[in-house]
TISENU-629114 format. One record per residue (C-alpha): residue number from 0; residue in three letters; x, y, z. Coordinates in steps of 0.001 Angstrom, whole numbers, plus 524288, in hexadecimal, padded with zeros to 5 digits. Last residue first. Layout:
<sites>
  num  residuo     px     py     pz
  NUM      ALA      X      Y      Z
...
</sites>
This chain:
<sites>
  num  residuo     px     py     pz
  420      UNK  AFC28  0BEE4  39F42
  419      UNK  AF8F0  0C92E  3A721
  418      UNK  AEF73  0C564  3ADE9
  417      UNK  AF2DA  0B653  3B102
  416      UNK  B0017  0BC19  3B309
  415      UNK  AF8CA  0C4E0  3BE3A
  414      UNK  AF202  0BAAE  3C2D7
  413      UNK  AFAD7  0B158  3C3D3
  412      UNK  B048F  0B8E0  3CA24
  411      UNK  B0D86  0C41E  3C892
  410      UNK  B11DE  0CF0E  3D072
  409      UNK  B1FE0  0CD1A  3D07E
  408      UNK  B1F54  0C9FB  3C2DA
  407      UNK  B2E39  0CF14  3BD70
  406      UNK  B29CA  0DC57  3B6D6
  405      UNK  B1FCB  0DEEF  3C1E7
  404      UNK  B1CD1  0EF24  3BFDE
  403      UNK  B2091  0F020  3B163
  402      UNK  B1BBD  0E2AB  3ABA2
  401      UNK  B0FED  0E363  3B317
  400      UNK  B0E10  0F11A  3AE6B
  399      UNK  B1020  0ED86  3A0BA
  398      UNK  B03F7  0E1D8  3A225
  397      UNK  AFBD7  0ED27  3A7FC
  396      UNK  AFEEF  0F2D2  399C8
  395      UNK  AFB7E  0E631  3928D
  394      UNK  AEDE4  0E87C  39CB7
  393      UNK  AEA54  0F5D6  396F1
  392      UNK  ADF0A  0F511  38F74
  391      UNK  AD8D4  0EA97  39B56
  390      UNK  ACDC0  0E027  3952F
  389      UNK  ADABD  0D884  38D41
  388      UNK  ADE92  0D35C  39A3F
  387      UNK  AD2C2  0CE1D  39F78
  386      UNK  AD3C0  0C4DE  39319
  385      UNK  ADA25  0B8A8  398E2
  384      UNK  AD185  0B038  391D1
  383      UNK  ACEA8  0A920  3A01D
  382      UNK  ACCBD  0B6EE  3A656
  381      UNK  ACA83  0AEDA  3B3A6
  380      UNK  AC5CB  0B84B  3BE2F
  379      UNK  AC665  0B9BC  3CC2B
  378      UNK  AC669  0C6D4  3D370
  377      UNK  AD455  0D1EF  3D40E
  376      UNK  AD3F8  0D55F  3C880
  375      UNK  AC550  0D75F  3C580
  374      UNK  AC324  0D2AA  3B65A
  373      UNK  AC22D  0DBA6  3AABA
  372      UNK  AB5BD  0D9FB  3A4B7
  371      UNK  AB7D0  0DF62  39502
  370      UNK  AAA8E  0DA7F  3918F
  369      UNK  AB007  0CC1A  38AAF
  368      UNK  AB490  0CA0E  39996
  367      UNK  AA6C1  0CA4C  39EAB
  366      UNK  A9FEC  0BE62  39A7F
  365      UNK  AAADE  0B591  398D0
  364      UNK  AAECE  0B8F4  3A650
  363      UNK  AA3D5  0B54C  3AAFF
  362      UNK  AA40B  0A6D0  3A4BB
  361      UNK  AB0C2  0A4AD  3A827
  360      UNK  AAFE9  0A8E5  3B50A
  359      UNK  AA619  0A049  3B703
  358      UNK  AAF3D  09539  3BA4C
  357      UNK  AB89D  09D46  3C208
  356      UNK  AAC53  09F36  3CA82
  355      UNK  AAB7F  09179  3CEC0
  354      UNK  AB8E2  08CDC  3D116
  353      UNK  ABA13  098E5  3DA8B
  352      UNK  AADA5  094E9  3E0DD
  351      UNK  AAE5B  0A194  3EB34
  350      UNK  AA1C7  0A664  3E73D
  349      UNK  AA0A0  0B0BD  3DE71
  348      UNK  AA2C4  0BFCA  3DF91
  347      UNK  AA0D2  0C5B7  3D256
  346      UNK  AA49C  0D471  3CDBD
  345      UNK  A9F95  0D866  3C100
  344      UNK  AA87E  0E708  3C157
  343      UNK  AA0FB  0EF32  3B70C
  342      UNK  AAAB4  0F985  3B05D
  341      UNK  AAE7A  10656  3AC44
  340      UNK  AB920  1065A  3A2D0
  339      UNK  AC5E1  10833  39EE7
  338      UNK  ACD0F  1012F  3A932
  337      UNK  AC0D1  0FBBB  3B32E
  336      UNK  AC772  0EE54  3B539
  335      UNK  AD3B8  0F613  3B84B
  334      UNK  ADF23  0EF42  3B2E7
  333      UNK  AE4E2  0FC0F  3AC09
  332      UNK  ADE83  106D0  3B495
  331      UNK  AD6A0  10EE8  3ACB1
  330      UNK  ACA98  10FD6  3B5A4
  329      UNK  ABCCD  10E0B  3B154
  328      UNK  AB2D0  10DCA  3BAFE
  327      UNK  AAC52  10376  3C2D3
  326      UNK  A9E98  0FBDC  3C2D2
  325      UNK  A99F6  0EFBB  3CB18
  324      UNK  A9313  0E36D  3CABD
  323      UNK  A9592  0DB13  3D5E9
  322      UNK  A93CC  0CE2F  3D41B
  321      UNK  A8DAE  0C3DC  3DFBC
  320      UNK  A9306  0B635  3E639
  319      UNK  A91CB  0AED2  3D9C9
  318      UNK  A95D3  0A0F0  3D703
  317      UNK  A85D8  09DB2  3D442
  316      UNK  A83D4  0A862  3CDCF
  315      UNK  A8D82  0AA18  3C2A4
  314      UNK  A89DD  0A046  3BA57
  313      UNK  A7B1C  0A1A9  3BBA0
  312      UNK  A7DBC  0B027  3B92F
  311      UNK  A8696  0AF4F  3ADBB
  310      UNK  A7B94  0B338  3A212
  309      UNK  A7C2D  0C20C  3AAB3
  308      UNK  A8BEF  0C109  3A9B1
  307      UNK  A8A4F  0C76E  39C2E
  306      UNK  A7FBF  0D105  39FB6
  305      UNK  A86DD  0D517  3AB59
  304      UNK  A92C6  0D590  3A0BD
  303      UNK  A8A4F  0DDC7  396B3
  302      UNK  A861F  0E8BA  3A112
  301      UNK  A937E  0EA73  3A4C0
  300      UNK  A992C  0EC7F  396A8
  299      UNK  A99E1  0FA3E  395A8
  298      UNK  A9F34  0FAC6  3A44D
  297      UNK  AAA40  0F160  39F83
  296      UNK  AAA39  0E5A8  3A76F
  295      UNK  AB36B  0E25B  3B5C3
  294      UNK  AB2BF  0D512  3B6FB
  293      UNK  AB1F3  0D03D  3C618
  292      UNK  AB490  0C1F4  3CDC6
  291      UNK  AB44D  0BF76  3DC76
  290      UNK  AB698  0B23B  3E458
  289      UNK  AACDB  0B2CF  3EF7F
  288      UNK  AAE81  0AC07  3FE3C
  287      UNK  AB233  0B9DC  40274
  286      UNK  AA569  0BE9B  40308
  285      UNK  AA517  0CE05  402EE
  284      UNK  AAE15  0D50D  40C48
  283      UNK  AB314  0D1C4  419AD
  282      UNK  AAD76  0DDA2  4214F
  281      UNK  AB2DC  0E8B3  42739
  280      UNK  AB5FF  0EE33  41B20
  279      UNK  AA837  0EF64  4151B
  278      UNK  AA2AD  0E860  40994
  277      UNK  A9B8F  0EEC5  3FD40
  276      UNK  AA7B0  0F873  3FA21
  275      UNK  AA111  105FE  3F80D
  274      UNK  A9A71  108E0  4056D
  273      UNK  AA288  106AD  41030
  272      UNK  AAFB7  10D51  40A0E
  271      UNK  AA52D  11900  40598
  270      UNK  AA143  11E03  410FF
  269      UNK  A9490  11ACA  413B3
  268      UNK  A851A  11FA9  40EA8
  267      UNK  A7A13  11777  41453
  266      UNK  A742B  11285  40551
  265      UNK  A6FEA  103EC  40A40
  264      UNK  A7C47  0FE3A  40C0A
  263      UNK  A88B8  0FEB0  4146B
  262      UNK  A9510  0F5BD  40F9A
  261      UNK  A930B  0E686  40F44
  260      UNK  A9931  0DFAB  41B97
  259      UNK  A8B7B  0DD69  42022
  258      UNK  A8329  0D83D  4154C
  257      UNK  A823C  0CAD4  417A3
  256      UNK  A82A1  0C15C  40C48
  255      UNK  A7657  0BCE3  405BD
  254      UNK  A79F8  0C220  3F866
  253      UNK  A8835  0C6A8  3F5F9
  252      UNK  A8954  0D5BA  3F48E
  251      UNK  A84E6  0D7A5  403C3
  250      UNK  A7814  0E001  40596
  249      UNK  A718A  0E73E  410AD
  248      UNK  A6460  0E5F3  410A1
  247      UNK  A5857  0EED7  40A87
  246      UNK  A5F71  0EE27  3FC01
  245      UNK  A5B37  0F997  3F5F7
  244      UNK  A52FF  0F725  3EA73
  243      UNK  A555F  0F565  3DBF1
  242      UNK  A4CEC  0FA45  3D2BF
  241      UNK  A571A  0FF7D  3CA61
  240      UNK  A5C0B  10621  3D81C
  239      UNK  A50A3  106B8  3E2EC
  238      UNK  A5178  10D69  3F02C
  237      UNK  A5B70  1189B  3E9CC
  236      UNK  A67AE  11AB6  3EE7B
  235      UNK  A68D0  1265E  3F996
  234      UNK  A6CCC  1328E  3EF18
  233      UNK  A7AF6  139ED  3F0CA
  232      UNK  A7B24  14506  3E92E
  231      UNK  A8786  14AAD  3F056
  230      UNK  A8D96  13DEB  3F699
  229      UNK  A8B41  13125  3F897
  228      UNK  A9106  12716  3F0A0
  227      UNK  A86F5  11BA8  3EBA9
  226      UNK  A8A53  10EB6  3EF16
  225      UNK  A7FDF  10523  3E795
  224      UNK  A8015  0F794  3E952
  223      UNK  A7907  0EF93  3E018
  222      UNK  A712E  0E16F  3E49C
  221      UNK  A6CAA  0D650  3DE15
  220      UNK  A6FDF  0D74B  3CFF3
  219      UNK  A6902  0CF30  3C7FC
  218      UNK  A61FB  0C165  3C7F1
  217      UNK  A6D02  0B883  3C6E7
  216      UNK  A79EB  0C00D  3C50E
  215      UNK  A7D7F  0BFD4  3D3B6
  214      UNK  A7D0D  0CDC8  3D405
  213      UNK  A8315  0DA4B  3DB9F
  212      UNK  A836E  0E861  3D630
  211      UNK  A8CF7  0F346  3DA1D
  210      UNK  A8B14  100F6  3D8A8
  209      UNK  A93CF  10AA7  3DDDC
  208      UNK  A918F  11A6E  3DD77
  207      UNK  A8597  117D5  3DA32
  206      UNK  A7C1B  1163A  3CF1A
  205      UNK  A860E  11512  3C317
  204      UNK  A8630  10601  3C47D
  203      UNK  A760F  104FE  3C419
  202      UNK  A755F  10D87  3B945
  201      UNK  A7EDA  10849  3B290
  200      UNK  A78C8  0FB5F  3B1AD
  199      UNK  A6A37  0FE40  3B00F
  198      UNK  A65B9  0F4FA  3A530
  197      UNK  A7071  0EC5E  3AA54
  196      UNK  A6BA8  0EB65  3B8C9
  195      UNK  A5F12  0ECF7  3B506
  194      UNK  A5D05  0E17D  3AE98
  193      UNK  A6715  0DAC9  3B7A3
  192      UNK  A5BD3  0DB2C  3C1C8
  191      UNK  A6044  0E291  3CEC9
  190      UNK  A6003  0E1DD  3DD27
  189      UNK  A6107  0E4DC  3E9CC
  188      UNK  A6680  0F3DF  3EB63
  187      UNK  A71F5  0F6EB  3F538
  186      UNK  A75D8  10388  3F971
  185      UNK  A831A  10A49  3FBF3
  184      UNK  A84DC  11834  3FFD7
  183      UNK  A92BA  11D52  3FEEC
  182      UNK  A9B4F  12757  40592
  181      UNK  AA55A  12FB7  40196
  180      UNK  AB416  133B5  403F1
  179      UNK  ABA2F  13B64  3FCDF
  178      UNK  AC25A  13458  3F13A
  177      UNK  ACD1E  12C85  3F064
  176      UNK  AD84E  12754  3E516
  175      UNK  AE068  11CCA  3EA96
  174      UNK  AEE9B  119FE  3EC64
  173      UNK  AF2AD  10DBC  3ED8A
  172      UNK  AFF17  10615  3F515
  171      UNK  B0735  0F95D  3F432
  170      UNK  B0275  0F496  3E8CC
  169      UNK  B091C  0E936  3E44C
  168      UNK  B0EC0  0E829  3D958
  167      UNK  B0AA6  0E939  3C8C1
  166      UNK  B02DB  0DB72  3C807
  165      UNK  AFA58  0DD5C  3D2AE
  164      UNK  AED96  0DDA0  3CBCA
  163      UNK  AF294  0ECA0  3C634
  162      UNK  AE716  0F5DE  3C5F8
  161      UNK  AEED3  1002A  3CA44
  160      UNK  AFAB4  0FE84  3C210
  159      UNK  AF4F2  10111  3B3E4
  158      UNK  AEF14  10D13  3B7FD
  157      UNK  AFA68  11169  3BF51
  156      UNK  B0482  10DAA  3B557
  155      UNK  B0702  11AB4  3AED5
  154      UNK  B053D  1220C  3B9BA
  153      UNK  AF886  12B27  3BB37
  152      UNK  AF4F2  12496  3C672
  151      UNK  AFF22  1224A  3D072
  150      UNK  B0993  117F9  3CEED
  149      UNK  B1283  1117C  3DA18
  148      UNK  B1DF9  10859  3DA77
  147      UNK  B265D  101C4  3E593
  146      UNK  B310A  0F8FF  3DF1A
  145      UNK  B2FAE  0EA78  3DFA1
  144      UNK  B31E2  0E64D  3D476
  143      UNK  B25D2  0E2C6  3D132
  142      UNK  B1EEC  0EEC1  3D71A
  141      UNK  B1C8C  0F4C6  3E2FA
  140      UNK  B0F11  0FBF9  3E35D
  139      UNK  B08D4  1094A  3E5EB
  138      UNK  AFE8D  10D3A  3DFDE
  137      UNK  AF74B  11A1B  3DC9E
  136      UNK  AEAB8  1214F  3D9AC
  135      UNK  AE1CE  116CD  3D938
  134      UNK  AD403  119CC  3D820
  133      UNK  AD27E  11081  3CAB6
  132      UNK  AD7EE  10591  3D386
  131      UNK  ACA07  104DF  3DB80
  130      UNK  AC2D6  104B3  3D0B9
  129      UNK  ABAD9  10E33  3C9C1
  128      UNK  AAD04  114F9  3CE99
  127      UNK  AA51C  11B8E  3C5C2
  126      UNK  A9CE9  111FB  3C309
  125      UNK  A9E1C  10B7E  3CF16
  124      UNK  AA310  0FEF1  3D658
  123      UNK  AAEF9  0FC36  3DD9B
  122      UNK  ABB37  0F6C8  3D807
  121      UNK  AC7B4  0EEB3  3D94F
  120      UNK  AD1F5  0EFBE  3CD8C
  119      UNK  AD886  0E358  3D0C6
  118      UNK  AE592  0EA17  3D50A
  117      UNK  ADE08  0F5FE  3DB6E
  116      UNK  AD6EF  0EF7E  3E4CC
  115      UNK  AE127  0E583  3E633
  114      UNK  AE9C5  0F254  3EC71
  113      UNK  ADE4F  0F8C4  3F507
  112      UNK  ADB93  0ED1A  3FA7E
  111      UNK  ACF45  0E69E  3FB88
  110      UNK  AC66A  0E77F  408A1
  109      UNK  ABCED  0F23E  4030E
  108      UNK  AB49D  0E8B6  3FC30
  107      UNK  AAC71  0EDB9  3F178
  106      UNK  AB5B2  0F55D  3EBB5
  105      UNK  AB6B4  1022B  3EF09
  104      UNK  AB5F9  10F60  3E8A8
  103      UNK  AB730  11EFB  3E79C
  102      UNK  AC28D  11D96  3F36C
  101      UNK  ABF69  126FF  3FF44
  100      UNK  AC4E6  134BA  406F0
   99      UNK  AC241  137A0  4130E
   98      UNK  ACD37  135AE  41BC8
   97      UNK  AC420  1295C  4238A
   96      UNK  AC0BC  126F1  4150E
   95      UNK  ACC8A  12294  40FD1
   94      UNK  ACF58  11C41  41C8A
   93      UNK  AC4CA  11321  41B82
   92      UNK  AC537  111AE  40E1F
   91      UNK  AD544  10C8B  40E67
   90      UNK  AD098  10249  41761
   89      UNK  AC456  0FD20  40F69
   88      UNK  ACC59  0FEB5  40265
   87      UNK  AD7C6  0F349  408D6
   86      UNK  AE518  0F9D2  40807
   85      UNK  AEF80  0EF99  4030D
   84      UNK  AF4BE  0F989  3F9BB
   83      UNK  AF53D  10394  405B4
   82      UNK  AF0A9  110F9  40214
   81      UNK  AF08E  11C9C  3FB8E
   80      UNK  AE733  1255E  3FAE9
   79      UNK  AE263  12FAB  3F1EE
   78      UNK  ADABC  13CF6  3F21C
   77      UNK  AE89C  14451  3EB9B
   76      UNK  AE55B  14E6F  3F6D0
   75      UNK  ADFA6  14488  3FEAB
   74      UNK  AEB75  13BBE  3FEFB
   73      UNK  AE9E7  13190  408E1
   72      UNK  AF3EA  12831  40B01
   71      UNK  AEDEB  11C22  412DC
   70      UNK  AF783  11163  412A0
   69      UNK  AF7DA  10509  418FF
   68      UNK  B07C3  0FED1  41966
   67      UNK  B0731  0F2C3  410A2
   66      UNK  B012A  0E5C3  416EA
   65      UNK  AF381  0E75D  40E6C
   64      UNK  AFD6F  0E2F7  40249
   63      UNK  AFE83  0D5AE  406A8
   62      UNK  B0A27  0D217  3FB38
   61      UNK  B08B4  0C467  3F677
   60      UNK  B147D  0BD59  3F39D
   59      UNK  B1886  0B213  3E916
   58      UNK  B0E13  0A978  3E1AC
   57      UNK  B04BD  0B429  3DFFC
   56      UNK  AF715  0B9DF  3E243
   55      UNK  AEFC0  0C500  3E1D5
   54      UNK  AEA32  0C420  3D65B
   53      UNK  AE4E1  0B479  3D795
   52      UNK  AD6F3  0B6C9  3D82A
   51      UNK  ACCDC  0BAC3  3E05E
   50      UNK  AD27F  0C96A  3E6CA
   49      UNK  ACCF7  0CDD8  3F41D
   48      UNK  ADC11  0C7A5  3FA6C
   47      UNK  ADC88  0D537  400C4
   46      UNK  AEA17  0DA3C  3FA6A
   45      UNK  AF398  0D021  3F629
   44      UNK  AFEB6  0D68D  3EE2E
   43      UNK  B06E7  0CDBD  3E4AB
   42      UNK  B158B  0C8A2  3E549
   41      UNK  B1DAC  0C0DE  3DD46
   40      UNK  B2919  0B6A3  3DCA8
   39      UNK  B3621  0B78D  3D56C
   38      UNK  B3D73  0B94B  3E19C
   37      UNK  B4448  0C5EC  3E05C
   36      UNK  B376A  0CA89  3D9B7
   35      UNK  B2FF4  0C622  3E54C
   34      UNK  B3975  0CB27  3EF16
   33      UNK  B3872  0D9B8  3E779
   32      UNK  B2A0C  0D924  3E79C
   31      UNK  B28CC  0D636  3F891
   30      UNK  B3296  0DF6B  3F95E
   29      UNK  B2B91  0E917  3F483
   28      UNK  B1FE7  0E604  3FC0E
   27      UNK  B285A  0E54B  406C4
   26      UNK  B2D05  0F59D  40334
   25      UNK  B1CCE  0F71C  402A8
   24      UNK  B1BC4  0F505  40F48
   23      UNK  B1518  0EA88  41753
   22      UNK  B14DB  0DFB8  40F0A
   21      UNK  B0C50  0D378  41331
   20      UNK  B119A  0C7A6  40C36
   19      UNK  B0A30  0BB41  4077F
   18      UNK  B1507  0B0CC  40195
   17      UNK  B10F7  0A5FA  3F888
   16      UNK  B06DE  0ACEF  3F201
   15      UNK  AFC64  0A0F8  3ECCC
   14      UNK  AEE50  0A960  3EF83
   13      UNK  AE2B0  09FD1  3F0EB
   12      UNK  AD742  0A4A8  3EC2B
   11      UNK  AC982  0A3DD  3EDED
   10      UNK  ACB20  0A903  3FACF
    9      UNK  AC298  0B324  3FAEF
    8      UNK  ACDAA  0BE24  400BB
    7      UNK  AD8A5  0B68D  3FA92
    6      UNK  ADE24  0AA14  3FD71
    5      UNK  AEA48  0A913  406AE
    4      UNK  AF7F9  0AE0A  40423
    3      UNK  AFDB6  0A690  40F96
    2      UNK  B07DC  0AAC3  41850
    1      UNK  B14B3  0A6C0  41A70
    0      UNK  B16E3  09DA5  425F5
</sites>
């Protein structure tokens, strides 16, 4: 019996592949490319499922990518690595750091794959900090036709390749920029009015090394966390923070849930893989009964969408789980949500009442699209006036690149002729 594709990691959707296979070379994943041209039908990669809409799906073959051959190639002269497309961040950490070395960043949850990662344009938080495809130093991938490509930066596709929601190949193998390792001190305060919230924005952002705020809309923002590298300099945070105090308990992102598969707390210094994503690998991260959305706003505009979503609140509420607010740097890769400009990732996690939230969708979106937000890849959003398009400089180019790498639509599906138009 041939096996199902399943839902993905939430469950809010159902994927429609009618074949799942589990490649476990890159010469099957060019097979894989080359049957599905023979036949007409198509292929996309399937990764860790953490996406909440229909990217990573298709009609023909999906392509497990965490079945290719694990790779750990360390190059400390160059300081990259190269690994596994399928990789999950929490792995690749771990043995990162056991040779010393470290990424600058993680996402929240270190159980996503390196490859979606990259696709969607994946980030952490920090002013300083840019996405996780902005430390890319090469790919690997087989593409339409089935041959095996690759492109380092500096090539004259790279930055339009990285970023590249699947529609290019599949990945078969990354190589990342790293760093010496560090560790990281992460504290939690309780608490602040949106008065001084956007009377003190960058301030608050440019504090630590990582700052991410949490809020339910009504009433402020309940809780930042603060990750502060330590190093030469290094200061304990302080007790209060805009008149914020330490939180005295150990704190999840969603209220009322327990705390214990949430990364340390309270400022005890820790390597940096169990300090700068919120949830630890041992543990099945955040909620999973959530659908996700995020818009990704122009740092000169971040204080005017909180403002703008501010007169949403009783909308937004009652569906809501919690948002994340965070920051990231500019980057110049092509579909990067941060291309061109530092941003403010507005990051919600709402109840799983699919029906529900694509209602006020509308009514966000409306908000925070006329700012230049540039939705998250990879999480669900309608773009109704089909405008997300028009927010990325280069995206007629991206359209070239589709044209070059997949000439005959191997890689299509809905979502990416949805995109593309």
């Amino acid at each position: 019996m041939a096996e199902s594709a399943g839902t993905n990691w939430a469950g809010n959707y159902t994927y429609t592949a009618s074949a799942v296979a589990h490649p476990s070379s890159v010469g099957e994943v060019q097979a894989a490319v080359r049957a599905a041209v023979a036949t007409g039908s198509t292929v996309r990669a399937l990764g860790t499922r953490h996406c909440f809409n229909d990217i990573a799906d298709t009609t023909g073959t999906q392509l497990v990518t965490a079945s290719l051959p694990e790779r750990f190639d360390l190059d400390e002269d160059a300081r990259t690595v190269t690994v596994s497309a399928g990789a999950r961040y929490g792995d690749v950490a771990l043995q990162l750091d056991a040779a010393g070395w470290a990424l600058p960043n993680l996402a929240s949850l270190p159980h996503i794959s390196v490859a979606g990662a990259i696709a969607t344009a994946t980030h952490g938080s920090g002013d300083r900090n840019v996405n996780l495809a902005a430390v890319v130093n090469g790919i690997e991938f087989v593409d339409g036709s089935g041959e095996f490509r690759t492109l380092s930066r500096g090539d004259e596709d790279f930055a339009g390749a990285v970023v590249g929601i699947g529609a290019l190949g599949i990945l078969t193998a990354v190589t990342l920029d790293i760093v010496p390792t560090f560790e990281v001190a992460q504290t939690v305060y309780d608490g602040l009015d949106w008065d001084t919230v956007l009377e003190n924005f960058d301030g608050i952002t440019s504090a630590a090394y990582s700052v991410s705020m949490f809020t339910g809309w009504v009433g402020g923002v309940q809780q930042v966390w603060f990750k502060q590298r330590v190093g030469d300099g290094f200061a304990a945070a302080p007790e209060t923070f805009y008149g914020s105090a330490q939180s005295r308990e150990k704190r999840h992102p969603l209220p009322n849930v327990d705390a214990t598969a949430c990364t340390d707390q309270f400022g005890v210094p820790g390597p940096w893989y169990d300090r700068l994503p919120h949830f630890k690998l041992a543990f099945t991260p955040s909620n999973g009964e959530e659908i996700q959305s995020e818009y990704l706003v122009p740092r000169e505009r971040a204080v005017d969408a909180i403002r703008a979503l501010l007169p949403l609140a009783e909308q937004i509420a009652p569906l809501l789980q919690v948002t994340e607010l965070r920051t990231v740097a500019a980057d110049d890769l092509w579909l990067s949500s941060a291309y061109g400009t530092d941003a403010l990732g507005i990051h919600f996690t709402w109840k799983r009442e699919q029906q529900a939230v694509e209602a006020v969708l509308p009514a966000v979106e409306a908000a925070l699209l006329p700012l230049g937000a540039r939705p998250h890849w990879g999480k669900l959003f309608l773009d109704t006036e089909h405008v997300v398009p028009s927010l990325y400089p280069r995206f007629d180019d991206f359209r070239g690149l589709v044209a070059k790498y997949d000439p005959k639509g191997v890689f299509g599906n809905a979502y990416v002729k949805r995109l593309l138009g």
